[in-house]
BAFI-3210 file (N, C-alpha, C; in Angstrom, 3 decimals, decimal comma, padded with zeros to 6 digits):
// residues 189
n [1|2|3|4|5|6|7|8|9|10|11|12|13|14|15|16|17|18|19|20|21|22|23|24|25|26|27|28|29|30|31|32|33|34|35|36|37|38|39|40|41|42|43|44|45|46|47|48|49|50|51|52|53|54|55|56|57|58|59|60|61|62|63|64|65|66|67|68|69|70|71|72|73|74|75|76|77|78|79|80|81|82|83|84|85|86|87|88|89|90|91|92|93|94|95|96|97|98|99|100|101|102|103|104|105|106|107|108|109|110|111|112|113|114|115|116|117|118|119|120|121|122|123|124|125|126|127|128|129|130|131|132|133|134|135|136|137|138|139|140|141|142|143|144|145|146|147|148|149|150|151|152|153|154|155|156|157|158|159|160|161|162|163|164|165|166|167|168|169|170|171|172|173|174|175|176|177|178|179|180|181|182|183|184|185|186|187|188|189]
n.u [-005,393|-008,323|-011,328|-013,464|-014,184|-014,915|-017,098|-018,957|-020,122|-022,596|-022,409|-020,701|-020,442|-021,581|-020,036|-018,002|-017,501|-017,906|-015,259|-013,458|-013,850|-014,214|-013,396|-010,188|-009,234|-009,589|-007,589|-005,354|-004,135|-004,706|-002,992|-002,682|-003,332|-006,081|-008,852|-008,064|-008,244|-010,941|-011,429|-009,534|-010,987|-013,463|-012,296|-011,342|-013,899|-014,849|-012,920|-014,225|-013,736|-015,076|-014,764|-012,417|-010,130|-010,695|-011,230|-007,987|-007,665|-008,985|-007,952|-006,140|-001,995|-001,009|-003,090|-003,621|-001,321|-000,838|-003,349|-002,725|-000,327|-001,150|-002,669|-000,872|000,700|-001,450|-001,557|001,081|001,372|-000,838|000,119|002,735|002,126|000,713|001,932|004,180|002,289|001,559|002,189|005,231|006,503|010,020|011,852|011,135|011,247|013,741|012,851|010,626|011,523|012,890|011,064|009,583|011,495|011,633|009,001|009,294|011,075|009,620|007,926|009,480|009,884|007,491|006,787|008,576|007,481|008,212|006,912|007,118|009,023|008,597|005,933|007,766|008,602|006,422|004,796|006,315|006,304|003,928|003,706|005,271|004,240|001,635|002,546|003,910|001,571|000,237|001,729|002,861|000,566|-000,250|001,231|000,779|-001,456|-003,855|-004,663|-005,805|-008,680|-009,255|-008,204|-010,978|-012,714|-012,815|-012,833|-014,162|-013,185|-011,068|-010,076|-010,343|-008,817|-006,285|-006,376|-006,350|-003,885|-001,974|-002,545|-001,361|001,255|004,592|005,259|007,372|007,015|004,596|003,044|003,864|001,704|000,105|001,437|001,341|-001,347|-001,964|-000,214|-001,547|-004,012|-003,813|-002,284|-004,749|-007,161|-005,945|-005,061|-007,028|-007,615]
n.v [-002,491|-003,865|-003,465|-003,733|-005,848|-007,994|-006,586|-005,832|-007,917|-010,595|-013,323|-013,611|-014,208|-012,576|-012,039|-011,981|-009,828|-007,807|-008,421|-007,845|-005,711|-003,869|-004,892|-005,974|-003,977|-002,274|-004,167|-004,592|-001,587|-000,294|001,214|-000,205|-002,638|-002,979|-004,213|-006,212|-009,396|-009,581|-008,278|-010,126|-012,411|-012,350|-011,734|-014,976|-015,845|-015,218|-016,900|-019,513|-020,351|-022,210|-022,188|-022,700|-021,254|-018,976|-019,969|-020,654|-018,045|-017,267|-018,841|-019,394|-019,393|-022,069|-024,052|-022,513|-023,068|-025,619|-026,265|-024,321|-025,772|-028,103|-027,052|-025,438|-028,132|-028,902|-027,591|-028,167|-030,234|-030,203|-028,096|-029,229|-032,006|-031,066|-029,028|-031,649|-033,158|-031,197|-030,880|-029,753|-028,197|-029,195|-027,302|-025,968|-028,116|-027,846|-025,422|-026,368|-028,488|-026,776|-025,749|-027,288|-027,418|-024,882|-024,694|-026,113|-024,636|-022,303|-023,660|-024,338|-021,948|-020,985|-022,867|-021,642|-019,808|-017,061|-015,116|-012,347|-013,029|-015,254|-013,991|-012,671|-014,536|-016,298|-014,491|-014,727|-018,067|-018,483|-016,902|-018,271|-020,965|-020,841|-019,823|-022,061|-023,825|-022,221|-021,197|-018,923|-017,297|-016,860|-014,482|-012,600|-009,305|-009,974|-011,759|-011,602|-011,366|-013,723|-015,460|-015,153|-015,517|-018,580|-019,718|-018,354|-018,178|-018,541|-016,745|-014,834|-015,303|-015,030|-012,255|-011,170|-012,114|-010,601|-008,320|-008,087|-006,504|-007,410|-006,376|-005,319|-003,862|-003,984|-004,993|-008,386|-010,097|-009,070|-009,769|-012,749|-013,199|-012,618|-014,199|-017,071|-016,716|-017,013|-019,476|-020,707|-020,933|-022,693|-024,445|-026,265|-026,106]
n.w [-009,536|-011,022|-010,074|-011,253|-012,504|-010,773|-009,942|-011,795|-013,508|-012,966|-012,250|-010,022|-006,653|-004,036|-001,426|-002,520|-004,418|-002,638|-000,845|-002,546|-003,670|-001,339|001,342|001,385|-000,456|002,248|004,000|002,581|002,824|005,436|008,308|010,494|013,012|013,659|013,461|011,745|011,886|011,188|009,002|007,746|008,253|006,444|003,764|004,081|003,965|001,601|000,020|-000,048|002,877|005,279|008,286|009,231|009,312|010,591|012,929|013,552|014,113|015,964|017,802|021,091|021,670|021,998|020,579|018,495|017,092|016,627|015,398|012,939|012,104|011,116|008,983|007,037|006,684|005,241|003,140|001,917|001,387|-000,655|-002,486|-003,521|-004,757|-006,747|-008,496|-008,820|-011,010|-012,677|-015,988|-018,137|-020,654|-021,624|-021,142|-018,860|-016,573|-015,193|-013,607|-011,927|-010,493|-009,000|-007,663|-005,693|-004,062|-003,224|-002,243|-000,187|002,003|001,983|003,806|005,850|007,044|007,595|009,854|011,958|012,537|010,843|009,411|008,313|006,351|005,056|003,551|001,726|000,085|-000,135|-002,030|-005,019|-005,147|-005,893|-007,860|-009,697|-009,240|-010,354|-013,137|-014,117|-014,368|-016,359|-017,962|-020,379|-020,185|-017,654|-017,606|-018,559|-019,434|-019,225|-018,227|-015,658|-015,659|-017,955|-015,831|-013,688|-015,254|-016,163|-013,368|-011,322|-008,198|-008,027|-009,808|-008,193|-005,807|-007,622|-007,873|-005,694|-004,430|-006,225|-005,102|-002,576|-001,154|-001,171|001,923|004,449|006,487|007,584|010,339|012,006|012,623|010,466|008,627|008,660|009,094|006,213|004,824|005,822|004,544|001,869|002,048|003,271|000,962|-000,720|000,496|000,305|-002,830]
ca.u [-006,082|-009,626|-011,915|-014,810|-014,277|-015,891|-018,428|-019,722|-019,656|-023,462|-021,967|-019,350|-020,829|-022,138|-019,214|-016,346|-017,550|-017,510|-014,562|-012,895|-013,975|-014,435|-012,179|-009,099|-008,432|-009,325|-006,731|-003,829|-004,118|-004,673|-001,048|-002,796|-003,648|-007,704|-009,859|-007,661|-009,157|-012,577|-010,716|-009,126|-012,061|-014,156|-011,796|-011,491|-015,194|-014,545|-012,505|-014,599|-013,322|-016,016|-014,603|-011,426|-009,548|-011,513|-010,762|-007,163|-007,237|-009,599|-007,559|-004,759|-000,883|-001,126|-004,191|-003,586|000,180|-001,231|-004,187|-001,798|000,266|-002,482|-003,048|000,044|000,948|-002,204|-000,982|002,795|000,921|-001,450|001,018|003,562|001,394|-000,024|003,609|004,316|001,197|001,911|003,222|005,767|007,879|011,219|012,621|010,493|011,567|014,073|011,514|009,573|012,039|013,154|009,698|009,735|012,800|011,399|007,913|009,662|011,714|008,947|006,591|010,097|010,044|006,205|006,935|009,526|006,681|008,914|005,888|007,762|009,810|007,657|005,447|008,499|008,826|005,179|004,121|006,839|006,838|002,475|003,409|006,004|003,415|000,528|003,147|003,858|000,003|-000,759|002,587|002,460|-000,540|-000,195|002,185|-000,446|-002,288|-005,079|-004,577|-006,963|-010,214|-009,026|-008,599|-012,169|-013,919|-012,741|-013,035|-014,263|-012,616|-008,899|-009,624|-010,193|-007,335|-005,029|-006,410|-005,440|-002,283|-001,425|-002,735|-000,701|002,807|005,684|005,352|008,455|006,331|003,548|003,387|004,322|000,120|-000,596|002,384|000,651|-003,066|-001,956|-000,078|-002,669|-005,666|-003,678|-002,382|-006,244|-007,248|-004,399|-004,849|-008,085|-007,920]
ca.v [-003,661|-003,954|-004,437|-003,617|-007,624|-008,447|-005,248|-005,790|-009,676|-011,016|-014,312|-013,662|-014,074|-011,279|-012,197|-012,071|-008,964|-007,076|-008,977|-007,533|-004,056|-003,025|-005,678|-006,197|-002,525|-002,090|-005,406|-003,864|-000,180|-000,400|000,901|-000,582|-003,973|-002,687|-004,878|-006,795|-010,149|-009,268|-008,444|-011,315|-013,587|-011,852|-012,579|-016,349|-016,291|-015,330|-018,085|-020,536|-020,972|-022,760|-021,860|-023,249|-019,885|-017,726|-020,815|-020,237|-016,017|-016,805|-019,542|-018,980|-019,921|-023,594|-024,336|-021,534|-023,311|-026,734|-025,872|-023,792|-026,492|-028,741|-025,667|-025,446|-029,468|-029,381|-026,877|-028,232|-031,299|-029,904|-027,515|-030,231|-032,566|-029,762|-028,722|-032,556|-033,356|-030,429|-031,126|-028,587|-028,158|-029,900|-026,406|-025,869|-028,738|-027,235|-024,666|-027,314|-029,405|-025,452|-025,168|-027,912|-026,868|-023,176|-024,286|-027,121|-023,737|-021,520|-024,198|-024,004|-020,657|-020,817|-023,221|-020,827|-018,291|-015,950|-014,117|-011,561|-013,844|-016,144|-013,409|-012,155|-015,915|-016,612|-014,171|-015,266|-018,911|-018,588|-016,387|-019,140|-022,017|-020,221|-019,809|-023,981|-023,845|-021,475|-020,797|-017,877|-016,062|-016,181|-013,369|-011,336|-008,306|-009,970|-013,176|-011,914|-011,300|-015,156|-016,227|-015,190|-016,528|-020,002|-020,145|-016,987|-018,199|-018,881|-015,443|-013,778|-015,486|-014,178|-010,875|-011,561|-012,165|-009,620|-007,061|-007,862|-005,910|-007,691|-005,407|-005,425|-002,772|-004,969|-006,163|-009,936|-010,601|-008,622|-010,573|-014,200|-013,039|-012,155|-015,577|-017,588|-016,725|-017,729|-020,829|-021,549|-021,079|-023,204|-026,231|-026,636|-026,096]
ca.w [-010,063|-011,575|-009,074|-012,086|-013,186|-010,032|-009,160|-013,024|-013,369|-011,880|-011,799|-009,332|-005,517|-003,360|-000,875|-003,439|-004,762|-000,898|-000,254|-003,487|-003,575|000,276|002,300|000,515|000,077|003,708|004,494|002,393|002,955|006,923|008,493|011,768|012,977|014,023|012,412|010,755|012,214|011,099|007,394|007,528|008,003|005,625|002,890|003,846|003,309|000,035|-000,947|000,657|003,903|006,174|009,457|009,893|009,259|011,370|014,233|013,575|014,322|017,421|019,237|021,291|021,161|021,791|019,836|017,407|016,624|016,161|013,644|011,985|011,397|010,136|007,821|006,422|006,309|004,239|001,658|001,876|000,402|-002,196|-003,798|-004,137|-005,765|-007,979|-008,676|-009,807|-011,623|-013,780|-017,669|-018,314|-021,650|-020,957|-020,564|-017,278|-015,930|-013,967|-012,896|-012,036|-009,554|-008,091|-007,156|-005,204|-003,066|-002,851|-001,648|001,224|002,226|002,726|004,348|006,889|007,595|008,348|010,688|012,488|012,500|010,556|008,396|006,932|005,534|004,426|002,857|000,711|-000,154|-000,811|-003,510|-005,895|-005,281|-006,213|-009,274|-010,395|-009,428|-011,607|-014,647|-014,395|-014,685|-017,302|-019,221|-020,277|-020,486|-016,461|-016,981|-019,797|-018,743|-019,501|-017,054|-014,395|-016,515|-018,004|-014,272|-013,278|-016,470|-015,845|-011,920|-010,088|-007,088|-008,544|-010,235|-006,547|-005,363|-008,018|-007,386|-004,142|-004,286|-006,788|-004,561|-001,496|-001,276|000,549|003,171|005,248|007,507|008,327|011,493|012,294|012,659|009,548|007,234|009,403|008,263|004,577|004,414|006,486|003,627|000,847|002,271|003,275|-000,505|-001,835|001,077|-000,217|-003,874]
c.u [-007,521|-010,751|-013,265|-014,824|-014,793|-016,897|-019,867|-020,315|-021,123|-023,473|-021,082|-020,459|-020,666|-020,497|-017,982|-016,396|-017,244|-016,052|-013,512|-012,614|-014,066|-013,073|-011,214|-008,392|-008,171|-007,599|-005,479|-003,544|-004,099|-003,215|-001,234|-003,225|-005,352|-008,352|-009,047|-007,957|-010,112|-012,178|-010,835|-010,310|-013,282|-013,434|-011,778|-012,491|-015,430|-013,993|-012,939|-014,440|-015,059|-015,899|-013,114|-010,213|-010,104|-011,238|-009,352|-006,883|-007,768|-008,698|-006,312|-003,562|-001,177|-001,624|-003,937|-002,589|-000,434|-002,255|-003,791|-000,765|-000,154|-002,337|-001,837|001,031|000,134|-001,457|000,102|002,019|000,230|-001,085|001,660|002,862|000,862|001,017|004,219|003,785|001,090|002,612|004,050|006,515|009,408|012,026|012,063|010,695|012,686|013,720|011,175|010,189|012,642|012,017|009,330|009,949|012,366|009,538|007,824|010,162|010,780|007,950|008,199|010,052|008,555|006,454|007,793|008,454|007,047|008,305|006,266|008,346|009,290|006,654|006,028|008,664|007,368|004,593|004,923|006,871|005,092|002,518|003,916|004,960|002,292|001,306|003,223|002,416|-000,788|000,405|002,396|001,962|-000,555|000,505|001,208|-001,102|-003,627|-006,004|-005,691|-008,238|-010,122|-009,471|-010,222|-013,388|-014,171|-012,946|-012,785|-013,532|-011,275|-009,177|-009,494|-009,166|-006,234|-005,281|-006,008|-004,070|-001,505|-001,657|-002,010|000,864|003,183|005,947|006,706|007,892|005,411|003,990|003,570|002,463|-000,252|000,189|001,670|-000,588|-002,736|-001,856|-000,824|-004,048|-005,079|-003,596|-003,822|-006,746|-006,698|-004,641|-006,376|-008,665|-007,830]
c.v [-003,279|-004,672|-004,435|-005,176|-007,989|-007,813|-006,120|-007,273|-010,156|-012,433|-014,877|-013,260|-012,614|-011,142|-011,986|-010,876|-007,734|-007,052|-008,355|-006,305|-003,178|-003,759|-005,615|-005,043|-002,373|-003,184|-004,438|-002,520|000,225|-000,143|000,364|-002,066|-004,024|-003,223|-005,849|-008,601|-010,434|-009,009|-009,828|-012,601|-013,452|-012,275|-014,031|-016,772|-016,606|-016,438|-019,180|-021,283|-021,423|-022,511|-021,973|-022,230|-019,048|-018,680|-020,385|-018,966|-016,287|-017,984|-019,277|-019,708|-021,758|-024,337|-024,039|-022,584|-024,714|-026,836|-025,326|-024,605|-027,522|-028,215|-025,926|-026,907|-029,556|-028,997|-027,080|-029,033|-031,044|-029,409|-028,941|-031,042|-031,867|-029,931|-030,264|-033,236|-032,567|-030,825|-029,788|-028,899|-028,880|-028,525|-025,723|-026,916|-028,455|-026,169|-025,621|-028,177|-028,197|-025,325|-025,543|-027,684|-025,425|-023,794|-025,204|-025,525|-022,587|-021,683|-023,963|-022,790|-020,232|-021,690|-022,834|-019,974|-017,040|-015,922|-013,357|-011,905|-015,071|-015,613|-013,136|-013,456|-016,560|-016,193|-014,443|-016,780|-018,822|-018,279|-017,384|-020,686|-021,766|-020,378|-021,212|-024,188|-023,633|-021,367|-019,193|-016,640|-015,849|-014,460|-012,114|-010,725|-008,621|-011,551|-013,053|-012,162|-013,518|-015,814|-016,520|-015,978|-018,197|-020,644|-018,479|-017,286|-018,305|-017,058|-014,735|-013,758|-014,675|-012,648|-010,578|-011,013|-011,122|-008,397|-006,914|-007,157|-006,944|-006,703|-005,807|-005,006|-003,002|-005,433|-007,975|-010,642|-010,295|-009,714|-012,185|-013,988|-013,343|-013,641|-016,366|-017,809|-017,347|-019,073|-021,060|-021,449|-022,014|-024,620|-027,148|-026,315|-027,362]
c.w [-010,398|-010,987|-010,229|-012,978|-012,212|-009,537|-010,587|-013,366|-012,414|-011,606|-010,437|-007,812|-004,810|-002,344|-001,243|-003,803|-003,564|-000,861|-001,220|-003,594|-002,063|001,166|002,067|000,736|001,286|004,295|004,098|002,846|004,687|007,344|009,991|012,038|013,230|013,500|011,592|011,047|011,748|009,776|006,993|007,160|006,711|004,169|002,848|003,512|002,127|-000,852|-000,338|001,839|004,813|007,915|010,300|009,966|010,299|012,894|014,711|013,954|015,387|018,390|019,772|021,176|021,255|020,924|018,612|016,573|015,812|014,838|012,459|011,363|010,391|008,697|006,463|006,140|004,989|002,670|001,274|000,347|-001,204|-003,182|-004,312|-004,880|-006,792|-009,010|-009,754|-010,696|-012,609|-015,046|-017,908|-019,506|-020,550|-020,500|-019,246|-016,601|-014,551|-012,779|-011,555|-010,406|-008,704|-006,979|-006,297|-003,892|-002,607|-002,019|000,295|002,085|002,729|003,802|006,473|007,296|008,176|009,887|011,725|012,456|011,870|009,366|007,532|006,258|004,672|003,351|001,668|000,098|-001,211|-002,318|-004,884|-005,883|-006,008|-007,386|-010,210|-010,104|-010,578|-013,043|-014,814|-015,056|-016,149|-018,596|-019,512|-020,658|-018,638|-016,441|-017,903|-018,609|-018,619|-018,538|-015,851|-015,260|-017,139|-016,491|-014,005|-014,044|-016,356|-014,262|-011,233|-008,919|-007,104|-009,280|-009,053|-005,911|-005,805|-007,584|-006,058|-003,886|-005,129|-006,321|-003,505|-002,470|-000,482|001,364|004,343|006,483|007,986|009,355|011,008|011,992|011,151|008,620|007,458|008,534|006,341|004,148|004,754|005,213|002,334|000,904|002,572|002,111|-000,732|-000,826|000,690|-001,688|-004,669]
res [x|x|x|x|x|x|x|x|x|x|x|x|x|x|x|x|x|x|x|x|x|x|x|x|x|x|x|x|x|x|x|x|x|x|x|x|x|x|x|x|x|x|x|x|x|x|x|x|x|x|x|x|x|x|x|x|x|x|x|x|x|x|x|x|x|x|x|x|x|x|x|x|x|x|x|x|x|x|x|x|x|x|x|x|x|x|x|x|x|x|x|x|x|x|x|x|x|x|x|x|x|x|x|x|x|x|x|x|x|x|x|x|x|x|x|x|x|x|x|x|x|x|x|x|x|x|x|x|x|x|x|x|x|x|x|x|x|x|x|x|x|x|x|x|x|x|x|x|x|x|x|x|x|x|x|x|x|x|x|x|x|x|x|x|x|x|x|x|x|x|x|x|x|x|x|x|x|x|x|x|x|x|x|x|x|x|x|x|x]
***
């Protein structure tokens, strides 16, 4: 990916730019969990998190479970409304009511804590929410540089998300973190 759309770019926050070119790599490339906490939060900075992410990694199971559900109630909600608020050609319509059913389905499998599965779940149901969105120039080579022009912070995101792998080989914490930052982006977009 092209991290020189956000190094070059003196519009684009000091935080997004770090978080783009130093963190990120560090986040994906790591085959250990060491820091990945201290990643983690550093990116949520990036997409505007205020604290409530970085609450979530420091509290424990009880606490942790409950905020996390919060978390992910929020974003059940905001996609879906996104999702139906969308105009789509009549031939995305069935897209459209899939999307639905695929984003109830992964919000279950978060709630089962089952990360890796939810990860392999996540980055295609985001690429197929973005295409509802954009049609498709989402799928153009040229979709991030677009992204960033119109909202530096939806461009970071996609860069985001197009940088994670479904990692099968990730730990359970690391596949939680990965999904965790997007859903906090996305429950507050």
């Amino acid at each position: 990916m092209q991290t020189s759309i956000f190094e070059n770019d003196d519009a684009i926050p000091t935080v997004v730019k770090t978080a783009a070119t130093k963190v990120l790599p560090r986040f994906t490339d790591s085959s250990d969990d060491s820091g990945l906490s201290a990643s983690a939060v550093q990116l949520a900075a990036a997409f505007g998190d205020t604290g409530t992410f970085k609450s979530i990694m420091a509290k424990k199971d009880p606490e942790r479970d409950e905020a996390e559900k919060k978390l992910v109630a929020s974003f059940q909600r905001n996609l879906e409304l996104l999702v139906q608020k969308t105009w789509v050609e009549k031939a995305d319509e069935s897209m459209k009511e899939d999307m639905l059913a695929r984003i109830g389905a992964l919000c279950k499998n978060l709630s089962r804590y089952d990360y890796h599965t939810s990860l392999s779940e996540f980055l295609p149901v985001l690429h197929d929410v973005v295409y509802l969105l954009f049609g498709t120039l989402a799928k153009s080579d040229s979709f991030l540089e677009y992204a960033v022009r119109i909202d530096p912070d939806f461009g970071f995101f996609w860069y985001y998300i197009n940088s994670l792998p479904p990692h099968k080989e990730w730990s359970e914490e690391k596949c939680r973190a990965a999904v965790l930052l997007g859903i906090c982006f996305l429950a507050n977009f």
